[in-house]
C-alpha positions as CSV (number, residue, x, y, z in Angstrom):
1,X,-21.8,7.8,0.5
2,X,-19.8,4.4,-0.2
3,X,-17.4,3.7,2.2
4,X,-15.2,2.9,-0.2
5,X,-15.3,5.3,-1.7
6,X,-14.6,7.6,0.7
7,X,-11.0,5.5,1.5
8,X,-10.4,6.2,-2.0
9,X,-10.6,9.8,-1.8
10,X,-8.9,9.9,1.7
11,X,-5.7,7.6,0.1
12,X,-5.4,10.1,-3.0
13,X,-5.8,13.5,-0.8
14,X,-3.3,12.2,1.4
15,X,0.7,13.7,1.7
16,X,2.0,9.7,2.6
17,X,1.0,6.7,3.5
18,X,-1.6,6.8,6.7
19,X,-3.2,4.1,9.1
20,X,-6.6,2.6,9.7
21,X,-6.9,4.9,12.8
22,X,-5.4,8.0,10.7
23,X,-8.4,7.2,7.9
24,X,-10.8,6.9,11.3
25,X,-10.1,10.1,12.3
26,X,-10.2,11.7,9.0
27,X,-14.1,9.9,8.0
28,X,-15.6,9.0,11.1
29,X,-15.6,5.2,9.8
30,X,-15.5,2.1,12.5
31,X,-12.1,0.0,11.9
32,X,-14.2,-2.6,10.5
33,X,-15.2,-0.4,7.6
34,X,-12.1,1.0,6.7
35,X,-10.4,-2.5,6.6
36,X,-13.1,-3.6,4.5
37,X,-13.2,-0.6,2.2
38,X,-9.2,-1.0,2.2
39,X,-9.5,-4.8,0.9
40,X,-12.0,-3.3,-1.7
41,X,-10.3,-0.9,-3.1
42,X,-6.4,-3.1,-2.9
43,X,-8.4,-5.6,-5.1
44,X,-10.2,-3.4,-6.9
45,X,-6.9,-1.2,-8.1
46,X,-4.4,-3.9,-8.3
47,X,-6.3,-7.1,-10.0
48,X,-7.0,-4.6,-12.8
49,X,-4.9,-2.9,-15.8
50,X,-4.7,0.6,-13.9
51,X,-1.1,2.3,-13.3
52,X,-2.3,3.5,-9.7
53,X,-2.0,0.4,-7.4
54,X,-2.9,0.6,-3.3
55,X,0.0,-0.3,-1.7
56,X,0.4,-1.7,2.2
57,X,3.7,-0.3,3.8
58,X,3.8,-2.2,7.4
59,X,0.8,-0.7,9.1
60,X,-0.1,2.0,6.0
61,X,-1.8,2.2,3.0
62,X,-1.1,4.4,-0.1
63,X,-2.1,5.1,-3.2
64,X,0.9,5.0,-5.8
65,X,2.2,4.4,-9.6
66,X,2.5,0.8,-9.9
67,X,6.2,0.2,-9.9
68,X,6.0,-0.6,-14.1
69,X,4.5,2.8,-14.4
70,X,7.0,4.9,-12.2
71,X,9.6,5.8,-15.3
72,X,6.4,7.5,-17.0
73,X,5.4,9.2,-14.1
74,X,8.6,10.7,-12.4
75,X,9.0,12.9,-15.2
76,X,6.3,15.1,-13.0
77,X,7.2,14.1,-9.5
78,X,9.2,16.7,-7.0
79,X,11.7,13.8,-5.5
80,X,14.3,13.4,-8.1
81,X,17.7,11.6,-7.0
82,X,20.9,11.2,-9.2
83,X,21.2,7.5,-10.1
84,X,24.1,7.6,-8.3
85,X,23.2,9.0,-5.0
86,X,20.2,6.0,-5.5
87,X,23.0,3.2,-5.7
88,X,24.4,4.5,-2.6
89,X,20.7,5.2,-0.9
90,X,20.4,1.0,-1.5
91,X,23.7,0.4,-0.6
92,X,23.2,2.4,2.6
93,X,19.5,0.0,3.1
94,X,21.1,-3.1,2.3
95,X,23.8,-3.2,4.9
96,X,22.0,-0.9,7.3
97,X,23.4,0.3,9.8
98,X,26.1,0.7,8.4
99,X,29.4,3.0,8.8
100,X,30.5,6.1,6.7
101,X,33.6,4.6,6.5
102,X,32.2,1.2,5.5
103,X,30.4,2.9,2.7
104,X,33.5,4.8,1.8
105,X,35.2,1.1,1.0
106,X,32.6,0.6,-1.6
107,X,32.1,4.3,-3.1
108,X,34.9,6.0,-2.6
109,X,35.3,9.7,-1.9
110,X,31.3,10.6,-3.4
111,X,30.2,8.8,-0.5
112,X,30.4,12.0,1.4
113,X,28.5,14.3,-1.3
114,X,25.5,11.4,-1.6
115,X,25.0,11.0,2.4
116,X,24.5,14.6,2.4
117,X,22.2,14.8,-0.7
118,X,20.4,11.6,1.0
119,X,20.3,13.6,4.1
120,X,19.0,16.3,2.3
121,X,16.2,14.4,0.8
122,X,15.5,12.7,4.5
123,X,15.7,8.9,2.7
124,X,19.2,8.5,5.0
125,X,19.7,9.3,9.0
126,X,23.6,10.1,9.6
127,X,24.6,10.1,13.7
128,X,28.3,10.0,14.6
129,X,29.3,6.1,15.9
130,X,32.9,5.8,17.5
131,X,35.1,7.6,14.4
132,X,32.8,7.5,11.6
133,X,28.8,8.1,11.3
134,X,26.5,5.3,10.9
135,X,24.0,5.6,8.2
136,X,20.2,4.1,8.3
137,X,17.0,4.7,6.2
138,X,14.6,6.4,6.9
139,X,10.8,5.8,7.3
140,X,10.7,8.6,4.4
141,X,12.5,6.0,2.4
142,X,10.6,3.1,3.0
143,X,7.3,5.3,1.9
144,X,8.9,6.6,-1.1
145,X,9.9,3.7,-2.6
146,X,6.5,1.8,-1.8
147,X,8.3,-1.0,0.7
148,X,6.7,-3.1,2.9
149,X,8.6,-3.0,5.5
150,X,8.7,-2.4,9.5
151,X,12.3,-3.2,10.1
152,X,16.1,-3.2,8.7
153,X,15.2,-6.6,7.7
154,X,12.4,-6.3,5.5
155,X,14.0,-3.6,3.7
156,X,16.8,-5.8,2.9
157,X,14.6,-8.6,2.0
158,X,12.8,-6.5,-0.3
159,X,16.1,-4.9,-2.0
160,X,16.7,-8.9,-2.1
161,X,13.4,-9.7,-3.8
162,X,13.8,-6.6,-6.7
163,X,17.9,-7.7,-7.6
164,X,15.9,-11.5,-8.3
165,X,13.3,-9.4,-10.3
166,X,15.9,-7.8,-12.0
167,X,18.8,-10.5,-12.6
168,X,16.6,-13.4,-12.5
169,X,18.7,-15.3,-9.6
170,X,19.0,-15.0,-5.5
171,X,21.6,-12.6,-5.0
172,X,24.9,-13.9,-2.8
């Protein structure tokens, strides 16, 4: 069998994003092989018109709806948060960590209702800080929304990177 693809199948069969090693354990592949068969198969799904891209999320790989394609897609997918709750999930990344009461300032009252729906969903980790709770994202979060990230910062430079998409300027 092609080493590539065998990755292939491996990325699609697969619950979340998983490592080189994760992929050795799984096919018995060297390192070599796998990061060779990953380079394939990146260039292979994403220099083409397909709506499934391979995506590279710090030290993972998955398989995912190219961004352009997610609206057409989620119609079918189990995660589904309120728009709202998802202003306050990047809110929460943006200026993470970041206090309840902070967050409070900029939502109001709902703030309470969408930490626990976040909570819920595992995107958001709430531990009590002095008076209030400080709020983080999860590595659940990073997955789901396809970032390539390893820290606070790269989130934030990422949420950066979309609102230039989006507005067509640097944010402030």
């Amino acid at each position: 069998m092609k080493s590539e693809r065998i990755i292939e199948a491996a990325l699609f069969s697969a619950a979340k994003p998983v490592t080189v090693t994760d992929l050795k354990t799984v096919t018995a592949l060297d390192s070599r092989t796998i990061r060779t068969a990953l380079k394939k198969l990146t260039d292979e799904y994403n220099d083409t018109d397909r709506a499934i891209e391979i995506a590279k999320m710090g030290p993972r790989y998955a398989m995912q709806v190219k961004r352009e394609y997610v609206d057409a897609a989620a119609r079918l997918s189990d995660l589904k948060v309120p728009k709202d709750v998802l202003k306050t999930a990047s809110l929460v990344a943006y200026y993470q960590p970041v206090l309840q009461s902070k967050m409070f300032d900029l939502v109001g009252n709902k703030i309470y209702d969408h930490v626990k729906v976040l909570e819920d969903l595992g995107l958001v980790k709430a531990k009590p800080k002095k008076n209030s709770i400080e709020l983080t994202t999860t590595k659940k979060f990073i997955e789901t929304f396809g970032i390539d990230a390893r820290s606070r910062q790269d989130v934030k430079v990422w949420l950066e990177g979309q609102l230039e998409k989006m507005s067509g300027k640097k944010p402030e």
